[in-house]
TIMAR-666325 format. One record per residue (C-alpha): x, y, z; residue in three letters. Coordinates in steps of 0.2 Angstrom, whole numbers, padded with zeros to 4 digits, always signed. Layout:
BEGIN
XYZAla
...
END
This chain:
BEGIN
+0444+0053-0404Unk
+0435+0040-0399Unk
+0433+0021-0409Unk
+0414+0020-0409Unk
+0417+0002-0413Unk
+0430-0014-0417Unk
+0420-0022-0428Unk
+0423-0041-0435Unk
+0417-0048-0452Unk
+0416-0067-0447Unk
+0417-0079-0463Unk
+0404-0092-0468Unk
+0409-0109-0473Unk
+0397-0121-0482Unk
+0381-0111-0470Unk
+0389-0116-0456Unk
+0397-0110-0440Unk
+0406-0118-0426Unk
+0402-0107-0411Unk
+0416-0114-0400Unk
+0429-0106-0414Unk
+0419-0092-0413Unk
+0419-0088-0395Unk
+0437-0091-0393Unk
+0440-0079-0408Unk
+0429-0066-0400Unk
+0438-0069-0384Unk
+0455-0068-0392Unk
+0448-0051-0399Unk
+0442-0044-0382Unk
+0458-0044-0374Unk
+0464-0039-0388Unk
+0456-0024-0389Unk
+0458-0021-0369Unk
+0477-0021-0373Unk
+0477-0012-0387Unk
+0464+0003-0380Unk
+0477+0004-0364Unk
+0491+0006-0374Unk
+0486+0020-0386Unk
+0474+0028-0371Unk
+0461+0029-0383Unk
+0441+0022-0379Unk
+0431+0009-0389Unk
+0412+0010-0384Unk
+0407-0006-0393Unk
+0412-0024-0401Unk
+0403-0032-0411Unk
+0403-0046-0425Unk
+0396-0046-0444Unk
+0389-0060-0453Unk
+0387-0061-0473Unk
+0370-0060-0481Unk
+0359-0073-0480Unk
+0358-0087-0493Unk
+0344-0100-0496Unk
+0353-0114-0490Unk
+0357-0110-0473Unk
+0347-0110-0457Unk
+0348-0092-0453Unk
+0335-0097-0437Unk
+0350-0106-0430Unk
+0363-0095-0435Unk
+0356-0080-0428Unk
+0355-0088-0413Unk
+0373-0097-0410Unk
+0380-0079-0414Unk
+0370-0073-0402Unk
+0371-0086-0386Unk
+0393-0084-0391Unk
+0392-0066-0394Unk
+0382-0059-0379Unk
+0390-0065-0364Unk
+0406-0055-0371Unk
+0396-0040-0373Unk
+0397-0041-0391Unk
+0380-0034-0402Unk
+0380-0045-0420Unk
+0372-0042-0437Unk
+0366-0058-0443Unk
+0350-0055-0453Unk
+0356-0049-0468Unk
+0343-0051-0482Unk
+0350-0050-0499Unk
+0339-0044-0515Unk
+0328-0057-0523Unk
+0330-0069-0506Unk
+0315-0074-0502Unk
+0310-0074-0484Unk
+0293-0076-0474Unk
+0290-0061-0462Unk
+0284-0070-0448Unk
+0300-0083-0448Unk
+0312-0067-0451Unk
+0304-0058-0437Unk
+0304-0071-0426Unk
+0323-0075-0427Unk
+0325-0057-0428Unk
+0317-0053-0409Unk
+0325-0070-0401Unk
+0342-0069-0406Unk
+0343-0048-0406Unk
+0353-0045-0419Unk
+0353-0031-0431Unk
+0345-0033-0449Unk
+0349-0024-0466Unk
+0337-0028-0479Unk
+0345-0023-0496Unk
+0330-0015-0505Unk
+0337-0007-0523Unk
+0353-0005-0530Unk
+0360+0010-0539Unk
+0347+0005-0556Unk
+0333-0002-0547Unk
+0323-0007-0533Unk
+0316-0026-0527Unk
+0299-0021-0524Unk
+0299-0037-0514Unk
+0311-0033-0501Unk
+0305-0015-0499Unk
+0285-0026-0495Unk
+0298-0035-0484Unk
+0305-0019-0476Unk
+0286-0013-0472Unk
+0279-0027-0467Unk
+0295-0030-0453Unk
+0289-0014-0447Unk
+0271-0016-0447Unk
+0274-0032-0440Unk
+0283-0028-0424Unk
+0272-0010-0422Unk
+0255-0026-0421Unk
+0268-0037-0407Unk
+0271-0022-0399Unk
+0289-0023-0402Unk
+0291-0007-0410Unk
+0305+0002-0402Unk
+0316-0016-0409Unk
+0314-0007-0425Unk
+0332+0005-0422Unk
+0341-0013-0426Unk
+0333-0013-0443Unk
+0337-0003-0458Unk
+0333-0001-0477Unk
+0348-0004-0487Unk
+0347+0006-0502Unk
+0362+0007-0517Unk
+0376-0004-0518Unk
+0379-0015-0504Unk
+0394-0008-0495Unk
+0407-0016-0481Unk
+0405-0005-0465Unk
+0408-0006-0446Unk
+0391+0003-0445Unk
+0376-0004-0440Unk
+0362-0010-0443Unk
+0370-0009-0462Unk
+0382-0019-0459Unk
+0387-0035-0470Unk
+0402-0046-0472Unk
+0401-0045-0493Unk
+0413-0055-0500Unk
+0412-0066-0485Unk
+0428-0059-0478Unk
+0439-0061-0462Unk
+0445-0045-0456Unk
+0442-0030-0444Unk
+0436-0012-0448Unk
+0434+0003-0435Unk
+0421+0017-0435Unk
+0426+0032-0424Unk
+0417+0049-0416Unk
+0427+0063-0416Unk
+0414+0077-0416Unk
+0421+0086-0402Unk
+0440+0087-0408Unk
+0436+0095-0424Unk
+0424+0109-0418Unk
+0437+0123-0418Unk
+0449+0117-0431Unk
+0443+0129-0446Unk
+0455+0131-0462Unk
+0464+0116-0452Unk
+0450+0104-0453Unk
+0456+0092-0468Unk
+0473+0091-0458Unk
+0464+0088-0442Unk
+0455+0074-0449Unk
+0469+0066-0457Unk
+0478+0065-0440Unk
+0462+0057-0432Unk
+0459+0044-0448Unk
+0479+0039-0448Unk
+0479+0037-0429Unk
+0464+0025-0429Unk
+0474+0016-0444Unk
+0488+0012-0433Unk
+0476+0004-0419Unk
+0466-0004-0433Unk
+0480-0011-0439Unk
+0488-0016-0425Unk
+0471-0024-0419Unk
+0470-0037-0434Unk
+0487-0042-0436Unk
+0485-0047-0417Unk
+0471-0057-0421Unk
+0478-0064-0438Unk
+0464-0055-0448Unk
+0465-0043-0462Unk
+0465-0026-0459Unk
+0447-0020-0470Unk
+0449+0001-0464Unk
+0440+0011-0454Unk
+0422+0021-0461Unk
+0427+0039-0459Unk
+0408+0042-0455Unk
+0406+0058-0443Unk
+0392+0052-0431Unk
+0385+0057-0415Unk
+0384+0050-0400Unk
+0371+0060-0387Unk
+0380+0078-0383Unk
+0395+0072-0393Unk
+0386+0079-0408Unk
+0386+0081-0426Unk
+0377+0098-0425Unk
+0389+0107-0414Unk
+0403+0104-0424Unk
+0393+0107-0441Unk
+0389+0123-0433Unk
+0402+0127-0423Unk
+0412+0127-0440Unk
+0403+0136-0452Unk
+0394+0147-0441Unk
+0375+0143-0444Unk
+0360+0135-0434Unk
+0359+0119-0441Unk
+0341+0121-0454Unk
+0345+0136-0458Unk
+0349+0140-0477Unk
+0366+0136-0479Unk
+0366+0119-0472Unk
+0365+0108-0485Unk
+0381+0116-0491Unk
+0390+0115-0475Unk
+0387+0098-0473Unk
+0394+0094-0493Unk
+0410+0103-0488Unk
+0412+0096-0473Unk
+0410+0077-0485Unk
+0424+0083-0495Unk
+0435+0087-0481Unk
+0433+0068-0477Unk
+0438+0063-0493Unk
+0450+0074-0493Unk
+0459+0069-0477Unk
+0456+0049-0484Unk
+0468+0050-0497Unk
+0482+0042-0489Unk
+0469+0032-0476Unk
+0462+0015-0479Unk
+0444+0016-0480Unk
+0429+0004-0480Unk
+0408+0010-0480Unk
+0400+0026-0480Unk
+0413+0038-0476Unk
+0401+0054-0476Unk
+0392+0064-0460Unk
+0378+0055-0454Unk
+0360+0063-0445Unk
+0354+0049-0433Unk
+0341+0061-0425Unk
+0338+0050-0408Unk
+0359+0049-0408Unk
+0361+0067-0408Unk
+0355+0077-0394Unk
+0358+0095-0403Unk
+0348+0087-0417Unk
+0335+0086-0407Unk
+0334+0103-0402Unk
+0335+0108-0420Unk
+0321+0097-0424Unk
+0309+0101-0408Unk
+0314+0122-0413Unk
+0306+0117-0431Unk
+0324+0121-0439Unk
+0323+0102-0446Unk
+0311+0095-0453Unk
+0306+0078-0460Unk
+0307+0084-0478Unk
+0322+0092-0473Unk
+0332+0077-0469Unk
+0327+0069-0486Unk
+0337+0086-0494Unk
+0350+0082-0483Unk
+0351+0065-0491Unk
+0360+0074-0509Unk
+0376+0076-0497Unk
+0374+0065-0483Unk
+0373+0047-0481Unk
+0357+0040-0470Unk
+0348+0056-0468Unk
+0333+0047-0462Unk
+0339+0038-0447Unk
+0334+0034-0429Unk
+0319+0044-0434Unk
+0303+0042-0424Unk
+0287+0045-0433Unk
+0268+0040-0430Unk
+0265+0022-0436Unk
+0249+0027-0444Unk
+0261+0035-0460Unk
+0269+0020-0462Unk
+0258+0019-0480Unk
+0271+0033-0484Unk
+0287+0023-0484Unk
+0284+0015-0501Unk
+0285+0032-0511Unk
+0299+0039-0496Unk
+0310+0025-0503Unk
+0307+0029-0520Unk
+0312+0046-0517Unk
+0328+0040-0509Unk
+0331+0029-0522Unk
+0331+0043-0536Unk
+0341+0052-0525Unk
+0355+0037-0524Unk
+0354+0034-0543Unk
+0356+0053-0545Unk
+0371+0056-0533Unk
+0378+0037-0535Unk
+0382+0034-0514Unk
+0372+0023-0505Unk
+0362+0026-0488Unk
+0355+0018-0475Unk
+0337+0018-0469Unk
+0330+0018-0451Unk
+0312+0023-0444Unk
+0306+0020-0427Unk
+0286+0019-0429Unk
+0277+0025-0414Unk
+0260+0019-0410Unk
+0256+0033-0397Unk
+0250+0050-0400Unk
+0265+0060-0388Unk
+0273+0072-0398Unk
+0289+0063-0392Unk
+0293+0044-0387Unk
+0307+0037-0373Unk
+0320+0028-0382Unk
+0329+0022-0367Unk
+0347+0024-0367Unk
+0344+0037-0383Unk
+0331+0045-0371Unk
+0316+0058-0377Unk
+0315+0059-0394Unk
+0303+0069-0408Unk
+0290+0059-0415Unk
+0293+0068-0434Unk
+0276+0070-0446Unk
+0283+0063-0462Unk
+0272+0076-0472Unk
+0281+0092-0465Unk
END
């Protein structure tokens, strides 16, 4: 097991925030978790820090930015730019605070009963906006909130609701669950109540609440989601049988939570440029674009770190409508996150994710 990331919900008082709390807080954190990771022997990739959602009153320009000038010369990442439904927002403001402060950005789009058709105009035009400054391959720290909001370490759909003070964890453990067979829920449960015990002991340290950890199995490059989803049921993953193997292996999580404080998603997640097996899949024809809006029914953000051509941006509209049905039917929310590629290669350099399928949205 790995902890993907220590995340901390910071509170909002009054629209407010006093960056020199801040950074000592996040300092405090940091060697925090250097102690903490050196004790157990256990990695943590990232830090980073989560701000509520936007209200009317503040000045998320400058709030953006002191988060960022504290947060990046500790190596944290943030999420700053949360944009509730009904908030209204300019576009061009948003996406100007959004490139200068580099923080990640949900924009809650629809609930479980319906969608702000606002917000989703908001959502489009972001990514239309950034494809026309060239600024395109920003559009990974965005995503499409769609369902209820939810409290998770993951980004970019990550938001401090209830304007908390707490730390979660999100974890990878692809790799140590490959060969685990009829012993998977057990398995699990030993990796969920281990990160429980560094969780915890993380924000008593700190003086926080302890919010869980978001059981999420996700990819990171070779460590990946695919491998063990067919390493365990024995399939190529796109191959009939998928969709069940990926709901079974959903219940196993929930399974193995039962005794495990959880906060987010808590289901297997498909980032396509995060997971190098998915990729092969993907470039074999196994998966297809259409594909991964079934896989939405049993997982949660299906469609996510996916490269398509910008010229299908029109699509989105009814590809969120789609998504939505299918969170009103199944009553979980996901994530949304597309890259739009203004070039014609068949696949796009996304740095430290690397060479990635551009994917046609109509197959």
């Amino acid at each position: 097991m790995i902890i993907r990331a220590v995340t901390l919900f910071y509170p909002i008082e009054n629209g407010r925030l006093n960056d020199e709390d801040l950074r000592e807080e996040l300092r405090r954190l940091k060697g925090i978790i250097d102690r903490v990771s050196g004790k157990y022997g256990i990695e943590v990739r990232t830090w980073r820090v989560t701000l509520p959602f936007l209200e009317s009153s503040w000045d998320f320009r400058e709030l953006s930015m002191i988060v960022n000038r504290v947060s990046d010369g500790l190596g944290y990442i943030h999420s700053s730019l949360n944009v509730p439904m009904y908030f209204k927002v300019n576009v061009d403001d948003l996406v100007s605070a959004f490139l200068k402060s580099n923080s990640y950005m949900s924009i809650w789009v629809g609930d479980d009963e319906r969608l702000d058709e606002n917000n989703v105009d908001l959502f489009m035009g972001i990514l239309k906006k950034l494809v026309d400054l060239g600024s395109w391959v920003s559009s990974r720290r965005i995503a499409a909130l769609i369902g209820d909001a939810v409290l998770t370490p993951y980004y970019p759909d990550s938001i401090n609701l209830g304007n908390r003070h707490g730390i979660a964890l999100s974890l990878l453990y692809a790799d140590d669950i490959l060969k685990e067979g009829n012993k998977l829920v057990n398995a699990l449960n030993g990796i969920f109540r281990r990160a429980e015990v560094i969780g915890k002991e993380i924000a008593e340290e700190l003086g926080v609440e302890y919010l869980g950890i978001d059981a999420s199995l996700s990819p990171w490059g070779l460590n990946s989601v695919v491998k063990a989803i067919e390493g365990i049921y024995g399939l190529r993953f796109g191959e009939p049988g998928t969709l069940s193997a990926i709901y079974d292996l959903n219940r196993s999580i929930w399974r193995a939570l039962e005794d495990v404080k959880s906060t987010g998603f808590n289901e297997v997640m498909l980032p396509v440029a995060e997971d190098e097996l998915l990729k092969s899949r993907v470039r074999e024809g196994l998966v297809t674009f259409s594909k991964l809006i079934k896989y939405t029914v049993s997982c949660v953000a299906g469609i996510d770190m996916v490269p398509i051509p910008s010229s299908q941006l029109g699509l989105l509209r009814g590809l969120i409508r789609d998504l939505h049905a299918i969170v009103s039917i199944k009553r979980r929310s996901m994530g949304l996150r597309l890259i739009p590629y203004p070039g014609n290669e068949a696949e796009v350099d996304l740095g430290d994710f690397g060479s990635t399928p551009v994917m046609d949205m109509l197959r």
